[in-house]
Structure formats: C-alpha cells, structure tokens
C-alpha positions as CSV (number, residue, x, y, z in Angstrom):
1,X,-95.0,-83.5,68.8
2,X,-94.1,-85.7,71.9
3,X,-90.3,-86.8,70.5
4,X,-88.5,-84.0,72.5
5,X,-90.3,-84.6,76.0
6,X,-89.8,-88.4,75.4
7,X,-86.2,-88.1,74.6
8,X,-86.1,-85.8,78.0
9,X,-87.0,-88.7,79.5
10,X,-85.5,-91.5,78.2
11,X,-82.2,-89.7,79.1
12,X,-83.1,-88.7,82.9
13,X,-83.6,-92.8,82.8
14,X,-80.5,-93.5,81.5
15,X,-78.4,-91.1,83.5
16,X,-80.6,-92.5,86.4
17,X,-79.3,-96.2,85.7
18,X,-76.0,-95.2,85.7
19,X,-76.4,-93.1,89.2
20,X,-76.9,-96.0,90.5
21,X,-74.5,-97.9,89.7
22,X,-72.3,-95.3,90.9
23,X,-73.9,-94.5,93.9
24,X,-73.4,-98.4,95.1
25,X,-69.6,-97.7,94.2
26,X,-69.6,-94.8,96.3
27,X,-71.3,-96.5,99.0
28,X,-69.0,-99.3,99.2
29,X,-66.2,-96.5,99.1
30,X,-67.2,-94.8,102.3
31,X,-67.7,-98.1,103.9
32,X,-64.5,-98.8,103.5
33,X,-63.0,-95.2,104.1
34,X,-64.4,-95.5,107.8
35,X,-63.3,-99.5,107.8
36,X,-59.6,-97.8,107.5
37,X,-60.3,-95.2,109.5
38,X,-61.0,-97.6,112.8
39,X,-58.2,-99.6,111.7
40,X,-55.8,-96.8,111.8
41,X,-57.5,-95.7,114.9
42,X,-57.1,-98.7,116.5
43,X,-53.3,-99.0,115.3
44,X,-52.3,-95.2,116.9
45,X,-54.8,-93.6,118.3
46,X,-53.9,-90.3,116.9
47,X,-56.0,-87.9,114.8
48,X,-52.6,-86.9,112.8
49,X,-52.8,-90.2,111.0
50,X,-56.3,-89.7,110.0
51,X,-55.5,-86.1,108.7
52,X,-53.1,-87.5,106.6
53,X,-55.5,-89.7,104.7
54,X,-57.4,-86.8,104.2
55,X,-54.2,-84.8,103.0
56,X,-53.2,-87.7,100.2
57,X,-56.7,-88.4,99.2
58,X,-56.8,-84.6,98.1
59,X,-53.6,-84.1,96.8
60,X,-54.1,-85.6,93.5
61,X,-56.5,-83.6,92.8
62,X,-54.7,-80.5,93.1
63,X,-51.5,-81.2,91.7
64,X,-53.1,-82.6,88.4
65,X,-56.4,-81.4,88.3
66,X,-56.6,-79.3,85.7
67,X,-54.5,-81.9,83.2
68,X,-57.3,-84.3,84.2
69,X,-59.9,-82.3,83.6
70,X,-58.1,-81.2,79.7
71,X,-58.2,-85.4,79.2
72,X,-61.4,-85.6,80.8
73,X,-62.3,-83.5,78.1
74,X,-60.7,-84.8,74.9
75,X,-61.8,-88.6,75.8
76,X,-64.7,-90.8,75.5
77,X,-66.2,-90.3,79.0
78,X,-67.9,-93.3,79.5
79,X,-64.5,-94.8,78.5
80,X,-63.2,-92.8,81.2
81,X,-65.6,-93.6,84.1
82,X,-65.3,-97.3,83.2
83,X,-61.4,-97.3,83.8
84,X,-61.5,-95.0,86.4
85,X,-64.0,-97.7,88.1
86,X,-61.6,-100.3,87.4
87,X,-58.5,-99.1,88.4
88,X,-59.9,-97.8,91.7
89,X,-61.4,-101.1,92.5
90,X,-57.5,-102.6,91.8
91,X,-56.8,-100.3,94.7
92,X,-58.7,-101.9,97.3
93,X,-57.8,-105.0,95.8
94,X,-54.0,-104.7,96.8
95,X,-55.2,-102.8,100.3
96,X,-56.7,-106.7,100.7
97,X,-53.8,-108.3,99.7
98,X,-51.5,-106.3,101.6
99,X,-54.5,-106.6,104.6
100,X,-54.6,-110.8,104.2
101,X,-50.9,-111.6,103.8
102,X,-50.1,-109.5,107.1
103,X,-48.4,-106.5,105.6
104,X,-50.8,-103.8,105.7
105,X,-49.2,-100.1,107.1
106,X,-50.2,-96.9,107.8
107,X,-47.4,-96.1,105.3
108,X,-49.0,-98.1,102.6
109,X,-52.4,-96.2,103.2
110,X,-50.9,-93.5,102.7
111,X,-49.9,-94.7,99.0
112,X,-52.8,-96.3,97.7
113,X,-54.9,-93.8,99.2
114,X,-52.9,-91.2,96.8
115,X,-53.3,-93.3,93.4
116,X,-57.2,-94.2,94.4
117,X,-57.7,-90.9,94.8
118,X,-55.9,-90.2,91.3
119,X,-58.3,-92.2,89.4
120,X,-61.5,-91.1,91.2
121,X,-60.3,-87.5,90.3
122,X,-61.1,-88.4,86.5
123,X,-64.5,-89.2,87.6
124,X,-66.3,-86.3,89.4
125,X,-65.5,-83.8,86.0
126,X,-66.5,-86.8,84.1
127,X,-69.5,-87.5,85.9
128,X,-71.0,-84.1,86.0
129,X,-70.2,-83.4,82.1
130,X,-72.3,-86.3,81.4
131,X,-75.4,-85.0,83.5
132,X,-74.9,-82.0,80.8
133,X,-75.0,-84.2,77.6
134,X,-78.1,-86.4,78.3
135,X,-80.0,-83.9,80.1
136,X,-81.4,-80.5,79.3
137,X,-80.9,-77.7,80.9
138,X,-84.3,-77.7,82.9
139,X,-83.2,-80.7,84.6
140,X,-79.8,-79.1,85.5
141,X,-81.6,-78.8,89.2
142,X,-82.6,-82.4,89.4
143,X,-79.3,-84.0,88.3
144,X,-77.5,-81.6,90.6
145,X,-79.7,-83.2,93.5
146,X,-79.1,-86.6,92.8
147,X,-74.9,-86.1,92.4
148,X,-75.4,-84.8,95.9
149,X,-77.2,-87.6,97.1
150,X,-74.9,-89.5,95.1
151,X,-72.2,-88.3,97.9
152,X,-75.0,-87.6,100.9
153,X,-77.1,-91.1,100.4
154,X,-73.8,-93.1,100.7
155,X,-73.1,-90.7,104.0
156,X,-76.3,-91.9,105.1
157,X,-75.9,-95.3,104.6
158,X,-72.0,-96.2,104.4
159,X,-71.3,-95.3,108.4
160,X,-74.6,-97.2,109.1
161,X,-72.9,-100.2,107.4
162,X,-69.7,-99.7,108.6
163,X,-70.5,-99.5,111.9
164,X,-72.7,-102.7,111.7
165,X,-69.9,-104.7,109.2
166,X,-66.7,-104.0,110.9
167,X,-67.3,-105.7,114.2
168,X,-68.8,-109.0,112.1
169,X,-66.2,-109.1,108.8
170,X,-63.5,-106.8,109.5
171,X,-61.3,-104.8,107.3
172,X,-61.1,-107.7,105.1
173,X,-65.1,-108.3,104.7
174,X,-65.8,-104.6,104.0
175,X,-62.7,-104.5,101.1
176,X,-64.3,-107.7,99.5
177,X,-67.7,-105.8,99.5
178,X,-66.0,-102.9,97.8
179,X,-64.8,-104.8,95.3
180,X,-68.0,-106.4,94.2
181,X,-69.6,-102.5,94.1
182,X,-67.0,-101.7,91.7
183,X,-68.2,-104.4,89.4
184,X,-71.5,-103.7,89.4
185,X,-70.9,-99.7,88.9
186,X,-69.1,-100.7,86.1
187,X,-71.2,-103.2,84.4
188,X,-74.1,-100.2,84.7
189,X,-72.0,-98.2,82.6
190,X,-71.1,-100.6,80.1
191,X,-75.1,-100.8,79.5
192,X,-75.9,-97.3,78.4
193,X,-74.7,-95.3,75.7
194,X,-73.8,-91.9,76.8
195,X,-73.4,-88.6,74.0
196,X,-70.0,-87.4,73.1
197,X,-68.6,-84.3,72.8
198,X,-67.3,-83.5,69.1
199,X,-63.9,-82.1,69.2
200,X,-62.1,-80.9,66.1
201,X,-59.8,-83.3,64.7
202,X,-56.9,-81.2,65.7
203,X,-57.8,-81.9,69.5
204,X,-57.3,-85.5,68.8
205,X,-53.8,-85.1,68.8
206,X,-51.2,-85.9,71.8
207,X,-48.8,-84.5,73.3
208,X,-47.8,-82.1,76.3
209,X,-47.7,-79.0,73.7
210,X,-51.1,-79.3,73.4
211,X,-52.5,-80.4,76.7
212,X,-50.9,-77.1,77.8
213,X,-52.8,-75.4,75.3
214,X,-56.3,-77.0,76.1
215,X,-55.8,-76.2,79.4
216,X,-55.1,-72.3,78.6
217,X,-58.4,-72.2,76.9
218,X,-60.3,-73.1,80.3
219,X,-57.7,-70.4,81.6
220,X,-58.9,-68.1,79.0
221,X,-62.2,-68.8,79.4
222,X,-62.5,-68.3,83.3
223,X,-60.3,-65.4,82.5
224,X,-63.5,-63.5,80.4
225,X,-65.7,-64.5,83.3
226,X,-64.0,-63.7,86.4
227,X,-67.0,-63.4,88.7
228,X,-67.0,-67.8,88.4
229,X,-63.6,-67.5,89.7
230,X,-64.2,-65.1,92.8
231,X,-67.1,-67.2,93.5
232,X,-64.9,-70.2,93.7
233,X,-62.0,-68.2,95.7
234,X,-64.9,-67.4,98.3
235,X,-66.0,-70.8,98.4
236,X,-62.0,-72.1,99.0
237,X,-61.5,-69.9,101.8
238,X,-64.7,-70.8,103.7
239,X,-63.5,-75.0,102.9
240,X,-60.1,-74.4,103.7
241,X,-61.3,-73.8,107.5
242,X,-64.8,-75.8,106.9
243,X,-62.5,-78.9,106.2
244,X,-61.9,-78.9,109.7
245,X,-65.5,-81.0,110.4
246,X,-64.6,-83.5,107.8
247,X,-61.0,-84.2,108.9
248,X,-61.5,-83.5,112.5
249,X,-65.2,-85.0,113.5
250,X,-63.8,-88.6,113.3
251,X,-60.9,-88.4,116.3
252,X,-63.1,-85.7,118.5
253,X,-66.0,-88.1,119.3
254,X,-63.5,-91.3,119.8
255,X,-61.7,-89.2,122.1
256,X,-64.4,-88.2,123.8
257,X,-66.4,-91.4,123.9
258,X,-63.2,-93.4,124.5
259,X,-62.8,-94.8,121.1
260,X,-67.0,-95.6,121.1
261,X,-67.2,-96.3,117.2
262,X,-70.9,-96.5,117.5
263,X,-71.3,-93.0,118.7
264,X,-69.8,-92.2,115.6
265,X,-71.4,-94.2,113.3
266,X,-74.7,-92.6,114.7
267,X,-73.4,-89.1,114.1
268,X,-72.2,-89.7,110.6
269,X,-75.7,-91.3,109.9
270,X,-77.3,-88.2,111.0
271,X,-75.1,-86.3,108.8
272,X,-76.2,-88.6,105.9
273,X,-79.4,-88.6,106.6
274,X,-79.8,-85.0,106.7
275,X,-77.5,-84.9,103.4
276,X,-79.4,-87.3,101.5
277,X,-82.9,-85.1,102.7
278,X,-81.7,-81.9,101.6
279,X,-80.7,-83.4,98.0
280,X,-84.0,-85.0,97.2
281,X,-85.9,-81.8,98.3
282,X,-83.8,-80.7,95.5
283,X,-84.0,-83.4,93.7
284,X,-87.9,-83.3,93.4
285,X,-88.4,-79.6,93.6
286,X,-85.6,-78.7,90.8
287,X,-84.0,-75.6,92.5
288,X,-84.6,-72.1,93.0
289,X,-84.6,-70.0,90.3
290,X,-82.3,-67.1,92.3
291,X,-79.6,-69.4,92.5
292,X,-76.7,-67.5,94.1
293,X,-79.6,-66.0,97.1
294,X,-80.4,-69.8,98.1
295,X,-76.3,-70.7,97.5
296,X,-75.7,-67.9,100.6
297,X,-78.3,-69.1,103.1
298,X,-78.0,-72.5,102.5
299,X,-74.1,-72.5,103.1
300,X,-74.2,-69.8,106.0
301,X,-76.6,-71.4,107.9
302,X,-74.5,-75.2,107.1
303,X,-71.0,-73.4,108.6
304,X,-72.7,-72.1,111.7
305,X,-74.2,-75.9,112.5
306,X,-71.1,-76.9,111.4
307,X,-69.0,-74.5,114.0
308,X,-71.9,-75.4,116.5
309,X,-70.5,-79.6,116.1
310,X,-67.6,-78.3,118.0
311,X,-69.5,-77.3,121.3
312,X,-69.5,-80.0,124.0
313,X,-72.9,-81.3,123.3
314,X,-74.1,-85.2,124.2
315,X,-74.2,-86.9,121.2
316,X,-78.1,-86.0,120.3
317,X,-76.6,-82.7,119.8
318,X,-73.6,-83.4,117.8
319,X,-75.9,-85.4,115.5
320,X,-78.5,-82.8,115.1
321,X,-75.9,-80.4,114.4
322,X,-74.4,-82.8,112.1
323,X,-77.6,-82.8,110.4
324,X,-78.2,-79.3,110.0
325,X,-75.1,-78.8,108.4
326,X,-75.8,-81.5,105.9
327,X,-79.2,-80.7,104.9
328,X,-78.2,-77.3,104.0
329,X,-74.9,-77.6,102.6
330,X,-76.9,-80.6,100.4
331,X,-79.7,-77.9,99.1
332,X,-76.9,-75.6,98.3
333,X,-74.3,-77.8,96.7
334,X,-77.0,-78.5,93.8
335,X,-77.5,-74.8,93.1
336,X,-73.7,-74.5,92.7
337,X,-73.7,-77.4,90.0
338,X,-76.5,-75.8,88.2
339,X,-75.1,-72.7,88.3
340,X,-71.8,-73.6,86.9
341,X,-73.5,-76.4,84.4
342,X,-75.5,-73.1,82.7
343,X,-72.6,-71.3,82.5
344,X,-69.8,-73.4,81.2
345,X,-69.8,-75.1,77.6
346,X,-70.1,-78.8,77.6
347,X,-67.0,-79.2,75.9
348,X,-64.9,-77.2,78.4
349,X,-66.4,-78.6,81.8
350,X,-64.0,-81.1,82.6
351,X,-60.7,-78.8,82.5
352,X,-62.9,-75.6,84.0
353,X,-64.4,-77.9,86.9
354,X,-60.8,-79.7,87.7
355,X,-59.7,-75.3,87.5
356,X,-62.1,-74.4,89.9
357,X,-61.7,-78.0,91.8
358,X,-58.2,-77.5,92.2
359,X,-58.4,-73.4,93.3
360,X,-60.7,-74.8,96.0
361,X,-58.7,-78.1,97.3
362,X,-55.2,-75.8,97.0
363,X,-56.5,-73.6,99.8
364,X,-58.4,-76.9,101.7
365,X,-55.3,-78.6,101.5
366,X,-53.3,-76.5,103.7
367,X,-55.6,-76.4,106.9
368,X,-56.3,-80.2,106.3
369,X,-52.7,-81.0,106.2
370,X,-51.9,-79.2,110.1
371,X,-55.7,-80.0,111.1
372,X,-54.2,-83.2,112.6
373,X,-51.0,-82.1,113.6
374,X,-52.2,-79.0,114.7
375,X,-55.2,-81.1,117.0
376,X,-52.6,-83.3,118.8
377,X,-49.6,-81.5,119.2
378,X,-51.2,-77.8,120.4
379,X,-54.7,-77.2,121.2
380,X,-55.3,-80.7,122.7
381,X,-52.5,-80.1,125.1
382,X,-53.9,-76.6,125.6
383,X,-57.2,-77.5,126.2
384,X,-56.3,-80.1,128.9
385,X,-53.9,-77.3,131.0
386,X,-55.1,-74.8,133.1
387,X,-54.1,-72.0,130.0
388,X,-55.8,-69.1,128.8
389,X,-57.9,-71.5,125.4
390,X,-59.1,-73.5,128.3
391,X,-60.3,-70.7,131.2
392,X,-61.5,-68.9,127.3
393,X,-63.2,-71.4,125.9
394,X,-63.7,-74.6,128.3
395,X,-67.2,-74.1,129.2
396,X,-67.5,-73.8,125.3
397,X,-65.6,-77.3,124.5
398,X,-64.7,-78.7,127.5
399,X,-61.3,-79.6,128.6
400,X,-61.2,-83.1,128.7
401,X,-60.0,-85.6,125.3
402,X,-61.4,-84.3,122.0
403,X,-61.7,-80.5,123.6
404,X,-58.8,-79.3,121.1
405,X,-60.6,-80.8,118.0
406,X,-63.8,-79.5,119.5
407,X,-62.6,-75.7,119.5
408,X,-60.8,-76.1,115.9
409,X,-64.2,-77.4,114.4
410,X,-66.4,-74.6,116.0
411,X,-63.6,-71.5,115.2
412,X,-63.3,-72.8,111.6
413,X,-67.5,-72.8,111.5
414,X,-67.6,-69.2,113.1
415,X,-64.4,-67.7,110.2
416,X,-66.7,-69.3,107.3
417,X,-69.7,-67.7,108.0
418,X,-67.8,-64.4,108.2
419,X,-66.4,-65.4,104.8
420,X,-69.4,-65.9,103.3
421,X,-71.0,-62.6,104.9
422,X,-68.4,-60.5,103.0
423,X,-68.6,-62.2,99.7
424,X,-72.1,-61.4,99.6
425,X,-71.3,-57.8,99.7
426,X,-68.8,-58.1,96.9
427,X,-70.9,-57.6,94.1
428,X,-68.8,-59.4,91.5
429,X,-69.8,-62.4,93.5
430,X,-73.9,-61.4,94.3
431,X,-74.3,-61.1,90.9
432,X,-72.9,-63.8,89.1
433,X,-76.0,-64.7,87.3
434,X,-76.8,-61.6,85.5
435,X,-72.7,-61.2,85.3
436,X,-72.2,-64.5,83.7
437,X,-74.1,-65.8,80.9
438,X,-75.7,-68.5,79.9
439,X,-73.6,-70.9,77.5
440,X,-75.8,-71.9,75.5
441,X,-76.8,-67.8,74.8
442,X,-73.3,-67.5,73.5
443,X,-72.9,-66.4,69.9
C-alpha cells in the first residue's frame, strides 16, 4: 500500500542528487561568466563587448534548437547530460590554456563562448524532461522551484564568489574551479539511474530525413495547441526588451561606480538572493493551482522592478530593485515549467521546449545583439549632451556614465509590462489551462 508514495520519493531523492551536482556546475559557470566579464571590462571598457557574449552565448540556441531538442529526444538523456557536462568543461579548459600561455582575446571569447553555449543547449531540454520521468505530476511544482534555484541559487552565490575570487586567483583560479565543478556534476550523474523514454524502433534510425520529420511532429503538435505558442510569443516579446537588464546591468553600474566591481557583485547577490527566495517559496509550497493568474502578476510586477533598475538610484536601490525583480520572476518561472510539463508528452519535450526556446531567444536575440552597440554609440552620447533624452529623462537616469544603459533598462521594463497587460486580455492566452489539456488526459 505504501510502494507508490515510497517510489515518489525515492525519485524526488534521486533527481535531488543529481540537482546538485548540477547546481555546483552552474555555480562554477557563473563564476566564471562574471571572471570574463571583468576581464573584458578591464581589456576595453566598453559594454559592446559584453553584449556580444551575450549575443554568441544565445545564438546556438536559436539556430539549432529545435534539432537539439529532436536528439535530445531520441537519446539516452543521462548519456546526454554527461557529455554535455564534459564537453563544456573542455571549453573552459582551452579558455585556460589560451588564458596561461598568453593568448587569450576577446575574439577567442567570442568562439568558445558559442560552442559552450552549444553543448549547454542539450542540457536545459534534457534537464527538465528528466524532472518529468522520475517525478509525478504533483511534484511538477517543486521540481520547477528547484530548476529555478538551480539558475537563481548560483545567482546568489556565483557574483558573491566572484567578486571575492577574482582579486585573490584571477581569471586563471576561477577557470580551474570550474573545471573541478564539472567533474563532480558529472560524477553525480554517473551515480543514478534515470527512466528512458521508449521510442519505437523506427525512431532509432539516423539521418537528416528523419530528424526533419521528428521535428514536424513537435511542429504538428504545437500546431493543435496554439494557445502554448501565443503564450510563448507573449513571453518573447516582453524578453526581447526585458533582456536589456541582463545584458546591460553589468556596464551601467561600472560606469557609474567607475569600474567598482564590488558594487556589482553586491547587486547581483541581491538579485540571487531574491531569486533563490522566490524558488524555494515555490519549492516548499508546490505552486498555485491557477497557474497562468500567478504567471501574470509574478512577471508584471518583475518587469516593472526591473524597468525601475534603470532609475538613478544609490546602489541600496539598484539592489532592492534587483531583488524584486528576481523574487518574482523566480515564483513565476516555476509555474511556466509546470504548466508546460502537464501539457506536453514526455516524449516530445525536448524538441517542443528547444520550439518554444528558440521562438523566445529569436526575438531576445535581436535587442540583445544592438543592446551594446546601441548603449555606447547613441543613448550614452545622448544622455551626456544637453539633447532632448537628457532635458526628458535626466532627472529620471541621470546624465552622467551609465545614464544611456540606465534609460534602455527602465524603457524596456516599462514596454514589458504593457506586453504582458495585453496578453492577459487575449483570451487564447488567459485561458491556456482550460484551452490546453493535460497530457496525460490524452486518449
């Protein structure tokens, strides 16, 4: 009588193991994603560089998302997560060759950044469509918090550690201690069987001819339930000027603390902190059960705080901000999991995720490619002259270094909670739930 709650919990305690294994990864990763952004900093002292980063860390995902997500589907995914691990940590191993012998460019960056960024790509589908084998549905709410605090605990604690490490050990340090968090993600893996998907033996097959025709059948599927794909169209065009925070946060408080990288690191921490809160409220609590109401609050009141970062506040304010935006966004981006999780099969989540990834990052991309660009070249110099932005919106942002940045981040907070605001009233969108059904209610 007690075999079904005890295998419910043996596999939350397995997916659990390998979470954190993962999340040490992940930590390591942002450690050394801010390591690389001070060292660029330091090297031009331009946002455009950092943009760029940005730019070729989500490429990848975009151009061959969905093909990823068709193998993602086919293969053994603890297989997958296991290479994906490795080949990533080979990454940073030749950014610490190239760092040690002398050779490291911006240039070369650029490049690893794009194939690191190619072999994480296989494991957020892969990740998430294991949460969906081991666990059952009820617990849909719970794995969803800890995948965000997968991404918002090493938020919390990777700028911390960055900010203390890269002043003692240097670029080189911080790449070793990636390295070593690769391992250990990997040897977590190795430790714990995961359920498989059966595919017919037909799918077993090779071949372009019939990777094109998995992917039609996420196509087809998303096709039959459209109101998934409006919801993820809404959600694009609110990140494609959202993204702005991300890619713009960095250079607007070193320009306007002078290149101050611990007034940075305190601001991120605040984020993280606020991120890894909002996750295990979800975490413990297991979500609401109106999903898409708790989505719309969560994420409008997150893009205002967001748009808010871009005020010229002291640095208590850009923090609290900062943490506003992440403790929301963190409640809400557990909901959207769940959501999605009930509503796709198991054995099409990898190629409908990398779909609905890749609709999203497509419309990101654009904004995150000019955010840089855009920053230095226009509203900086704007923001500094005596022009019609800066008589407008000085007393907003200021008009000294960082002013530009500031009025791109609060304008792009202001357009996605207008975004949001309509898409609420479209009511393919508001009712999703009822719209969609359950996968597991198929016939």
């Amino acid at each position: 009588m007690n075999e079904e709650p005890r295998k419910q919990r043996s596999g939350l305690g397995r997916f659990t193991f390998i979470w954190v294994g993962q999340l040490a990864s992940q930590v390591g990763t942002v450690v050394t994603s801010l390591a690389l952004a001070f060292w660029a900093f330091e090297m031009t002292g331009r946002a455009t560089e950092l943009g760029l980063v940005v730019f070729f860390t989500m490429f990848p995902r975009i151009a061959l998302g969905p093909f990823i997500g068709v193998l993602v589907d086919r293969w053994s995914r603890k297989k997958v997560l296991i290479v994906c691990d490795l080949l990533a940590g080979a990454g940073t191993v030749a950014l610490l060759v190239l760092f040690l012998t002398g050779n490291l460019r911006i240039a070369h960056l650029y490049a690893l950044t794009f194939f690191t960024s190619l072999f994480a790509a296989f494991q957020g589908p892969s990740l998430i469509a294991v949460a969906t084998m081991m666990l059952p549905k009820r617990h849909y709410g719970r794995s969803g918090g800890m995948l965000t605090l997968f991404r918002r605990g090493s938020s919390l604690v990777g700028p911390a550690l960055a900010g203390l490490l890269y002043p003692l050990i240097g670029l080189g340090g911080i790449l070793w201690l990636d390295i070593a968090t690769f391992l250990f993600a990997v040897g977590s893996l190795a430790l714990v069987r995961i359920p498989e998907v059966e595919q017919p033996a037909a799918t077993v097959a090779s071949g372009f001819g019939r990777l094109k025709r998995e992917l039609a059948e996420g196509l087809r599927f998303l096709s039959t339930r459209r109101s998934l794909l409006w919801f993820s169209v809404a959600f694009g065009l609110a990140n494609m000027f959202g993204v702005h925070y991300g890619t713009l946060i960095r250079p607007m408080v070193l320009l306007r603390t002078g290149g101050n990288e611990a007034s940075l690191a305190s601001i991120l921490s605040m984020v993280g902190l606020g991120g890894v809160l909002g996750a295990l409220t979800v975490a413990v609590w297991g979500g609401a059960k109106r999903k898409f109401l708790m989505i719309f609050a969560t994420y409008a009141i997150g893009f205002l705080a967001q748009g808010l970062s871009g005020l010229r506040f002291p640095i208590v304010g850009l923090a609290a901000c900062g943490f506003i935006y992440a403790f929301t966004h963190s409640v809400g981006e557990p909901h959207v999991l769940a959501l999605h999780q009930a509503k796709i099969p198991p054995k099409l989540q990898g190629r409908v995720f990398s779909i609905l990834g890749m609709v999203n990052r497509s419309l990101m991309l654009i904004t995150t490619a000019a955010a840089g660009p855009l920053a230095d070249a226009v509203f900086e110099p704007a923001m500094r002259s005596p022009g019609a932005l800066a008589r407008l919106f000085g007393p907003l942002v200021g008009t000294g270094p960082g002013s530009g940045a500031g009025l791109m981040i609060f304008l792009g907070g202001l357009i996605c909670v207008l975004i949001f605001s309509l898409s609420f009233l479209r009511p393919s969108i508001r009712g999703i739930e009822t719209l969609v059904p359950d996968h597991d209610r198929v016939v």
